[in-house]
N, C-alpha and C positions, 0 to 999 in steps of 0.2 A: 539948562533947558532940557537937556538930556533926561534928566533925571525926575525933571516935572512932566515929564511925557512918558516915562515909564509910570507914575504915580497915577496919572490921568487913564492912561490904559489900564491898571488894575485897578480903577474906582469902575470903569465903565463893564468890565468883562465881571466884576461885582453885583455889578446893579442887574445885568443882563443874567445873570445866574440865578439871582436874588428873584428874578419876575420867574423865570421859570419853576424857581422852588413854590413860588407862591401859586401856580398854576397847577404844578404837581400836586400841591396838598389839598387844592380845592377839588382835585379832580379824585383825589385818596376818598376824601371826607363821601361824593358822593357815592363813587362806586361803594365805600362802607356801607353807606344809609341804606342802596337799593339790593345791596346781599342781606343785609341784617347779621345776625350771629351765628346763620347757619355755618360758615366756610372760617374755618381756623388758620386755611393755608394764607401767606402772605400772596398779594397781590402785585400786578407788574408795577401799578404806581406807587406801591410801598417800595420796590425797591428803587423805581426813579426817585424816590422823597430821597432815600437814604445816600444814594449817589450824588444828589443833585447837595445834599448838606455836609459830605464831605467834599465837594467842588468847591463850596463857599467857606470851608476852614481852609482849606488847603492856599486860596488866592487869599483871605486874611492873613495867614503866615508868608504868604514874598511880599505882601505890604509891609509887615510889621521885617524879615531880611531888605528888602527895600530903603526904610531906613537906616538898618543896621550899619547899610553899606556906606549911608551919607556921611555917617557919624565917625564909621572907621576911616574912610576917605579923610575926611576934615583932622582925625586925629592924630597919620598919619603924614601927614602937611606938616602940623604942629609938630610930633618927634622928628622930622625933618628940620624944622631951622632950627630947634634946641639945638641939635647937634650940630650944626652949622655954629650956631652961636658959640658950642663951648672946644670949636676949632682953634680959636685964639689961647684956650690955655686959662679961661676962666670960667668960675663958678657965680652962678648971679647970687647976690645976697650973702656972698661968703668972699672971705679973703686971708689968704697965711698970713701965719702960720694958722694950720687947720690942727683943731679939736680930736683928740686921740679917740671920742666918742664920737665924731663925726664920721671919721674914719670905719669905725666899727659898723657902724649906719650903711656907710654904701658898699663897705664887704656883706653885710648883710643882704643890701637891697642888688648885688649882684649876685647873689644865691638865690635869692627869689626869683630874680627874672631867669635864671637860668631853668629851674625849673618850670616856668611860666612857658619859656618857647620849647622845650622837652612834652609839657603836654599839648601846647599849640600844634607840634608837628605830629603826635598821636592823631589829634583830632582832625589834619589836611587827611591822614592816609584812610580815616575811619570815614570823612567827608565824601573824598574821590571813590572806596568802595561801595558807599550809597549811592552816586550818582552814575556807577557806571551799574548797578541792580535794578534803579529805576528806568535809565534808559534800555536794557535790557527788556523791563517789563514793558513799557511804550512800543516799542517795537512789534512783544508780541501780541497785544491789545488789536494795534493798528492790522495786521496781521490777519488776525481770528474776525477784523470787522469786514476786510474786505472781501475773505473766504465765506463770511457768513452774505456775504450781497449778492458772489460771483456763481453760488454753487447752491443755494437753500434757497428755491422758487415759493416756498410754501412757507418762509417766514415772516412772520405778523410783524406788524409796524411796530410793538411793545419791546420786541425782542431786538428788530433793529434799533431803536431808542435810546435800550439798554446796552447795547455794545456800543455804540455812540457814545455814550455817559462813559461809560467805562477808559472806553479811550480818550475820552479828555480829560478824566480825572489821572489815567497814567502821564499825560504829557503836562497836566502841571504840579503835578509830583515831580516829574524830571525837572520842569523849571523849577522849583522847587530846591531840589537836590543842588542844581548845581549855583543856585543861591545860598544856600547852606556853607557849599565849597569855596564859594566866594568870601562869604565872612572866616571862615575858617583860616583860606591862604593872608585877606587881610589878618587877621588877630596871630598870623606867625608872622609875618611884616612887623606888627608894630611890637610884637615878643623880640625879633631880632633889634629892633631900634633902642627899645627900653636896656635891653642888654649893652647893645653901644653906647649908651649913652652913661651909663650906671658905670661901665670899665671905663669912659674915656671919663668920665669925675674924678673914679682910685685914681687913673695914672696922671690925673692933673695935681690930686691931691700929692702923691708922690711918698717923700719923705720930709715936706712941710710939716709935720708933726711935733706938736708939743703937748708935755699932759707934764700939768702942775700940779704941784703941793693942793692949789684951790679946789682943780676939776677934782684930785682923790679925797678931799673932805666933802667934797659934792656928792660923789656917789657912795661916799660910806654913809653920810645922812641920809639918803636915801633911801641903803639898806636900816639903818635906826627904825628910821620912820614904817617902813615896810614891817620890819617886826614888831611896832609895837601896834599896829591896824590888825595884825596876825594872833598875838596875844589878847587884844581885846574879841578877836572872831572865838579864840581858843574858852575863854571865859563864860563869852555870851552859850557857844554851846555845848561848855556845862551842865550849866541851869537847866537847857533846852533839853539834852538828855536826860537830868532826873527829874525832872517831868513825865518826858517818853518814859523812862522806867514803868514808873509810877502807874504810869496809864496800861503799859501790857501785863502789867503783877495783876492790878484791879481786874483787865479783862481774863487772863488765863485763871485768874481765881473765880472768877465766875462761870467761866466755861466746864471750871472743875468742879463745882459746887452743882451744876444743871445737868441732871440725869439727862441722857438722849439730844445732847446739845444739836442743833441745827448748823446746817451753814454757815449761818448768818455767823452766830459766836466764833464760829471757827475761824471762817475768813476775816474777822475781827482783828483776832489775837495774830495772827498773820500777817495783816496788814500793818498793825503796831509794832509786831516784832520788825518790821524790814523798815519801816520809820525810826526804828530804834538803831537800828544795823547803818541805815544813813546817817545821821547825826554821829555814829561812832566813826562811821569811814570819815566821815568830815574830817573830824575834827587829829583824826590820826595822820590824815593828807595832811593838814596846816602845820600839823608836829613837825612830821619831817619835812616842810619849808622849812621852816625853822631852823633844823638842825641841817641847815645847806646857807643858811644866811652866814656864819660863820666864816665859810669853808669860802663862800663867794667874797666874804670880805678880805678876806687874806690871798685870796688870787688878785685881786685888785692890788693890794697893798705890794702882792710882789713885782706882779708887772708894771708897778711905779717903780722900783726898784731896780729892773727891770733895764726899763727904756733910760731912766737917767743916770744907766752904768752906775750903779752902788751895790750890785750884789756879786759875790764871789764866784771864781766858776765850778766850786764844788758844791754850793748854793744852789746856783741854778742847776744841775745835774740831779740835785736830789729832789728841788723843786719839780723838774723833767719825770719823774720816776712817782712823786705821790699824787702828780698832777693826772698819769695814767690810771694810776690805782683809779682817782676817783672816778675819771670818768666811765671805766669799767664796773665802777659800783654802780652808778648814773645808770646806765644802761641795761642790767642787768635790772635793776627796778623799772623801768619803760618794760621789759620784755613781763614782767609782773603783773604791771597795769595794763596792757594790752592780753593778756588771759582773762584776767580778773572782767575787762572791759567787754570782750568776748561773751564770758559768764554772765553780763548782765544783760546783756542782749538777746541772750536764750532766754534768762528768766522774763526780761521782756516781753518777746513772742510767745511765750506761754499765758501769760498773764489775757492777752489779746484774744487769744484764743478759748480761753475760760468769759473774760467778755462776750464774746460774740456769742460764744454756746448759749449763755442765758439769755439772751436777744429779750430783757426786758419783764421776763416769765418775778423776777426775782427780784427787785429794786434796792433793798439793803445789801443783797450780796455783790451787785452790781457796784452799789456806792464804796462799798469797803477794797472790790477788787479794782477801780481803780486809782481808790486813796495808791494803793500799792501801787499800782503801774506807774504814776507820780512818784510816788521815794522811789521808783528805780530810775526812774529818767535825770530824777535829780543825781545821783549816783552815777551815772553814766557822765553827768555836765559836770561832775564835781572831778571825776577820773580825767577826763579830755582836758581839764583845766590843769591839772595835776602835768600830765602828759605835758603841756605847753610850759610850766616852770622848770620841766626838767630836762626838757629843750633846749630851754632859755640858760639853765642852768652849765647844760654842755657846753654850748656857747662861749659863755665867759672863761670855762675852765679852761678848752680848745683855743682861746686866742692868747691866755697865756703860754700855753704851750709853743704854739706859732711863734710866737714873740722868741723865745728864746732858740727854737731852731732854725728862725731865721736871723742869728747873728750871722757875721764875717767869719768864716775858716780861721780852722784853728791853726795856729803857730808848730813848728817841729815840737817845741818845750813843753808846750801845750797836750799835744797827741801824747808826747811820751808820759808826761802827768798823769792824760788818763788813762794812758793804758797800765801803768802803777796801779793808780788804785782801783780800777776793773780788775787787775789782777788779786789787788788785798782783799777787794769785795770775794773773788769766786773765792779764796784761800782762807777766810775767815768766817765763809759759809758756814752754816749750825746745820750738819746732818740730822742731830737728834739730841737731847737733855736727857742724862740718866743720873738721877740722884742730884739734881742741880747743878749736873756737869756740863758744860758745853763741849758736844764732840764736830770738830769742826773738820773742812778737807784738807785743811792744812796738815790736823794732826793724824789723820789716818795716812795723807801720803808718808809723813817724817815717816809715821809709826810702820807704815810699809816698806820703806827705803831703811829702817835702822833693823826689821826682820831679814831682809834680802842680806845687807852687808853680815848680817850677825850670821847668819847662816852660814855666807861664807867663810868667815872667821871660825866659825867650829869646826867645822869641814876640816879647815886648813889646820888648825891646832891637832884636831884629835888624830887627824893622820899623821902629824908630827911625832905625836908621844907614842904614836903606833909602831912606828919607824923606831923612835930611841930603845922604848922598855926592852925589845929581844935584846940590845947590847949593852944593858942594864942587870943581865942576867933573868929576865923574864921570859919565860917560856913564850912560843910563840903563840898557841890560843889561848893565853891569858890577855897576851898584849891586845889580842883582835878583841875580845870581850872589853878588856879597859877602855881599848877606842873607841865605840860600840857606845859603852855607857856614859862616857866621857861626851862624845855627841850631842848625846841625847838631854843629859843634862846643863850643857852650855845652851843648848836651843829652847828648852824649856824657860831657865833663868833669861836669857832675852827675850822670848817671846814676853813674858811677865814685866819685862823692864818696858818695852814697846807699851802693853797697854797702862803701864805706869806713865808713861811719858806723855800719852794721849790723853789722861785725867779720866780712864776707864776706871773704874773702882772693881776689886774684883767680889765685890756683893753684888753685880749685876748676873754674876754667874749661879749665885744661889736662888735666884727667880727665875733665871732661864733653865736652871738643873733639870727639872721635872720634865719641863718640854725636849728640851736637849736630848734626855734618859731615854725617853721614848723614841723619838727620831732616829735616834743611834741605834739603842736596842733594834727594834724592828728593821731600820735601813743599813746598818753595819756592824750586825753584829760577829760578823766572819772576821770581816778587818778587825774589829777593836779585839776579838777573843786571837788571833794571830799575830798580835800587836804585843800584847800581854804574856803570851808563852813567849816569843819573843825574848824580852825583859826578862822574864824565868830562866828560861836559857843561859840567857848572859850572867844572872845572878848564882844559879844554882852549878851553872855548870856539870848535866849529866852528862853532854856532849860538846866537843871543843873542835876548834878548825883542825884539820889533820886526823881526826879518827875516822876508822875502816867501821863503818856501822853498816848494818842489814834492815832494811825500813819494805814493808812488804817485799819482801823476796828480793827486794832488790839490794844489791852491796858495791858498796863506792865510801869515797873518802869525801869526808865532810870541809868543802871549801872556803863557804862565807854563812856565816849564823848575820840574817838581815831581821829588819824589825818586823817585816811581812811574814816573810819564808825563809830557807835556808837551803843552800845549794849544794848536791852531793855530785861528785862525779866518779862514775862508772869506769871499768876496768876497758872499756871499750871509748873512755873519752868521752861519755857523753853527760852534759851536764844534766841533772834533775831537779826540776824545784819542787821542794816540799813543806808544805804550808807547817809554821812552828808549832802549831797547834799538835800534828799528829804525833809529835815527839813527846808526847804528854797525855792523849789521850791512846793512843794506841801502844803495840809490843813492841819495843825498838831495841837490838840486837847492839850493844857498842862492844864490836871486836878488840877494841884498845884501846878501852877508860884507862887502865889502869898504867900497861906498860904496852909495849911492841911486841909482844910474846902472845901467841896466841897456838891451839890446835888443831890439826887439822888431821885427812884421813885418805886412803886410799883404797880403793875396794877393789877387789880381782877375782876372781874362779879360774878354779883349774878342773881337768878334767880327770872323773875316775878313775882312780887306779892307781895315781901317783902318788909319791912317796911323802905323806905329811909333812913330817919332821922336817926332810930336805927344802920343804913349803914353809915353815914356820920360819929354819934359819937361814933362806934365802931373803925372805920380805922383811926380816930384821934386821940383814946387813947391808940391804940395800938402800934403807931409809938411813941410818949409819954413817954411811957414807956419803951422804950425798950432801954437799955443801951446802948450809944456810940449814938445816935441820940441828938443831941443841941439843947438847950432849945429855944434857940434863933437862927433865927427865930422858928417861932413856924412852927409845920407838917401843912402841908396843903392839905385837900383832894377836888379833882374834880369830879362830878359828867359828864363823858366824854362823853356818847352815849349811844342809846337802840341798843344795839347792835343785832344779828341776834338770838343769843342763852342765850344772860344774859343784864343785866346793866348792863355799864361797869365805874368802878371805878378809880380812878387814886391819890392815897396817895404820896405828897413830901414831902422830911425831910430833914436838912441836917446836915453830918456826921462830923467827924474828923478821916480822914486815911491817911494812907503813901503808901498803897499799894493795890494789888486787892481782895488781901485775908481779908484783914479787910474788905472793903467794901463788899464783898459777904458776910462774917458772919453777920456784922448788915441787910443787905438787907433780910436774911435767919430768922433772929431772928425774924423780924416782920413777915413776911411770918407766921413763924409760930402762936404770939401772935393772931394774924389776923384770924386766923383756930380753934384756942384756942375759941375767944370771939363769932365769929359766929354760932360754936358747941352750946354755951350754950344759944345764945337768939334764935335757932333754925333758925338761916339764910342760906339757902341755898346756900352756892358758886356754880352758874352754869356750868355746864358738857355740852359739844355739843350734840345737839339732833335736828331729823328731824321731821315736821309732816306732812302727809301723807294726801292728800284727793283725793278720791275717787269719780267720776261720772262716774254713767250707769245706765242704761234705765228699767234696771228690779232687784230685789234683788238678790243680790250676797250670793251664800250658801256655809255657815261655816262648820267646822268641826273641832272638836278636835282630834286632834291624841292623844295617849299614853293610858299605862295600867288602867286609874283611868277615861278616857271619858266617855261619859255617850253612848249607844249603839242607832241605829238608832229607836228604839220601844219606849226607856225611852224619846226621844225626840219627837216622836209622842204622847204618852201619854200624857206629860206636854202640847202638844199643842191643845188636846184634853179636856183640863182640863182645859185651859185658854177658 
């Protein structure tokens, strides 16, 4: 009753609108007749017409929500006892064991509802923000009508009329609105019910499930049959396209052949061309159904396999694994089609817009542009169809998937199984094919773990033979050079055995040489040319561990010849590294290549006047004597120059040292014998000293300063006395 009294009040508040619209227009009509066509402006009762005709759509639309309501009412009654009904645990018209496609049915048909009440509850909130915009605007209608009654003494009856109009056309908008909100909160009502009722089926259905040997011949004839309606579409538009050919050669040959061709031929050739462009999308879409019918058959086939436990479970792990790929492939093509689909939508709206321009001026250009806008719409039906098999296609791939990750937990035996062969998977990974080699991570690690130990092994070896050879009678910087190269070439030969062992071939090296060459050149060429003198070193031996060598100004004894550099140490204990290159390229001083015998020199001055000879065989007997100087040759002294402040002297000897600290001691010993002998025959060793002379034109007068001077009287005195 309710609800026939709401029907009856919007018939009657209809009718009651309806006289006044027909009142308004008569009164339009006249006031038009008695202006004539002077006055362009619109009038008050054109815009009562106008108001009073969106009054009477607006109360046709809570007629036509009016019923919506009855029907969602009634429909929700209905999803009410279904679900009552399948309380008990049954499905009408069904009974288990249930159909593994049935099943697939209402996992499906509760993904749809799910998305059904997802947009249902968009639409409550999109609902309630219109209804609480319209009430806002009623408000302020009602508002503006009463200010306009309470406060404007001088408004015309037209204008109160109009606000009137106004505010009833906002208050049944608002009715309106929240009719709207009403079908909306119903249609999430009966989206939550559908959903209820679609989950409480799954879980009636359960694991009542059975798919037989029949249902899998069932749906592979199905796929048969599907392909062979796809091969005959593939056929048919063949034909269809050499046709279309046919037809854009004929018209682009004539468009070429027509000096100053028009429009018309253009948008011809045009429009055949994208006619032709359809029939090829076609028929390229149905290709690749095609090559998914396959792919679908054997997902089928597995997931029989499947569910009646007949397949392995490294089977099914790999089945897990190509089942991914595909659908990654799947997808990746939707993300295609949906560009592509994109793309045709623009050329659509183009198309539209070149229609509307000619607005009729052009009738052949018109006809051809929109033969075209036709092949793209088809284009567009043919993609979204497209778009739904490969949906469709997910689907089936997705529930075998399903199927197998929803077995029972796997067993300890099981786990450790896979995690065996996860492990042979990563370990038998293909880094890279060089020369139809598989180089896998297995063999880089062996081939890096048989470097590392090999390394060690050299290490160990060559320091061994290092150790033996001096008690072998090998000198000691031989033995450090043999170690040295000994090294070098054990680590070389295993490196070599490593990528032998990896199934590297070493002609991958004469294709990378070039690249290498340059890399190296440019990025190391310090290290590789210090690498190389190095090896020289050790080979040629100009320099050996233990010699006293001079390398810029500097002098120390050579500690370790390394493959980089080489390290000298200083008379002060300080180590120096010097790159092996300079030993080669620059002037290097080796104090004792040969033997420990080396010479050396002492410089001295003495001062004017002393007795040479007694100088010569003083600095001769002092080097003589002094222990660690050899006998042979005998010391030799030079009488070198008058120098500025002394003779100067120059005593050679020569020693036997290994180092710089020996050699300073004996150099230091005669120093001092030398100090010694000329103390006692009273030889003066010369000290720097300047002399001073003096010219000027009259005597220069002295004085002595300090407490013991003599005073300026005692110095008259004496010169009075002289």
């Amino acid at each position: 009753m309710a609800a026939e009294t709401s029907s009856e009040v919007l018939e009657n508040k209809q009718e009651e609108v309806a006289a006044e619209l027909r009142v308004a227009m008569l009164q339009e009509k006249q006031e038009a007749e008695s202006a004539g066509n002077d006055n362009d402006q619109p009038s008050a009762d054109s815009s009562r017409v106008d108001l009073l005709k969106q009054i009477d759509v607006v109360i046709a639309q809570q007629q036509s929500a009016t019923s919506s309501n009855e029907d969602h009412d009634a429909q929700v009654a209905s999803l009410k006892q279904l679900l009552t009904r399948l309380a008990d645990g049954k499905i009408e018209d069904k009974s288990p064991p249930y159909s593994i496609v049935f099943q697939d049915g209402l996992k499906e048909s509760v993904r749809n509802a799910n998305t059904r009440l997802l947009s249902a509850e968009s639409s409550v909130v999109s609902a309630r923000d219109a209804a609480e915009t319209a009430k806002l605007e009623s408000d302020d209608r009602a508002r503006t009508l009463r200010q306009l009654k309470e406060t404007s003494t001088s408004a015309t009856e037209n204008e109160n009329q109009i606000a009137e109009l106004e505010q009833k056309l906002a208050e049944e908008m608002l009715v309106l609105r929240r009719q709207e909100l009403s079908i909306a909160e119903a249609n999430q009502t009966i989206a939550k019910l559908q959903l209820e009722i679609e989950e409480e089926k799954l879980a009636i259905v359960g694991d009542h499930i059975v798919f037989t040997r029949e249902m899998l011949e069932q749906k592979l004839d199905d796929f048969d049959l599907r392909e062979i309606e796809l091969k005959q579409q593939v056929a048919r538009l063949k034909n269809e396209l050499h046709f279309a050919e046919r037809r854009w050669m004929a018209a682009r040959q004539e468009t070429d052949s027509t000096p100053n061709a028009g429009p018309e031929l253009t948008e011809r050739v045009d429009s055949l061309k994208v006619a032709q462009m359809t029939l090829q999308n076609q028929s390229s879409l149905i290709n690749q159904q095609l090559q998914r019918i396959p792919i679908l058959k054997k997902a089928w086939e597995r997931r029989f396999l499947v569910v009646t436990n007949q397949a392995e479970r490294k089977e099914r792990q790999e089945w897990v694994e190509e089942t991914e790929q595909q659908i990654e492939q799947i997808e990746r093509d939707r993300r295609a089609r949906q560009f592509k689909l994109d793309e045709l939508r623009v050329n659509q709206s183009n198309v539209e817009a070149k229609i509307d321009a000619i607005n009729g001026t052009n009738p052949a250009v018109r006809r051809w542009l929109e033969s075209k806008r036709d092949s793209l719409a088809k284009q567009v039906e043919f993609y979204n169809s497209s778009v739904i098999s490969q949906d469709n296609a997910e689907r089936t791939l997705r529930r075998l998937k399903n199927q197998i990750d929803g077995e029972p937990g796997r067993s300890v035996s099981e786990i450790i199984e896979d995690s065996w062969d996860q492990t042979q998977r990563v370990w038998n990974y293909e880094l890279a094919n060089i020369d139809d080699t598989s180089l896998t991570v297995g063999k880089v690690c062996s081939s890096v773990l048989l470097l590392f130990i090999g390394f060690m092994l050299a290490r160990w070896f060559s320091a061994l033979l290092g150790r033996r050879l001096p008690k072998w009678g090998v000198e000691e910087a031989a033995a450090h050079a043999i170690e040295s190269l000994t090294f070098y070439a054990l680590l070389i030969t295993l490196g070599l055995t490593a990528l032998r062992y990896a199934n590297v071939p070493l002609t991958v090296f004469t294709f990378l040489g070039g690249a290498v060459a340059i890399g190296v050149g440019f990025g190391s060429q310090n290290i590789l040319n210090n690498f190389i003198s190095g090896l020289i070193l050790l080979a040629e031996r100009p320099i050996k561990v233990g010699d006293l060598v001079s390398v810029d100004g500097t002098l120390g004894n050579v500690t370790t010849i390394g493959a980089r550099s080489t390290q000298i140490r200083t008379g002060e204990n300080q180590d120096i590294i010097v790159p092996n290159s300079k030993f080669l390229e620059n002037n290097v001083t080796n104090l004792t290549r040969r033997d420990d015998r080396l010479r050396t020199s002492v410089t001295i001055g003495v001062a004017y006047g002393s007795n040479l000879d007694s100088v010569l065989r003083l600095l001769a007997r002092a080097a003589s004597e002094q222990s660690g100087v050899l006998d042979r040759p005998k010391p030799m002294v030079w009488f070198n120059d008058f120098g500025d402040n002394a003779l100067v002297f120059q005593v050679h000897f020569w020693i036997q040292a290994k180092n710089v600290t020996q050699m300073r001691m004996i150099e230091t010993g005669v120093r001092l014998k030398i100090d010694s002998m000329f103390r006692e025959a009273e030889i003066v060793i010369a000290f720097p000293q300047r002399d001073l002379h003096i010219q000027a034109s009259r005597p220069i007068d002295l004085r002595l300063v300090g407490s013991n001077a003599p005073s300026q009287d005692d110095l008259d005195s004496i010169g009075d006395a002289a």
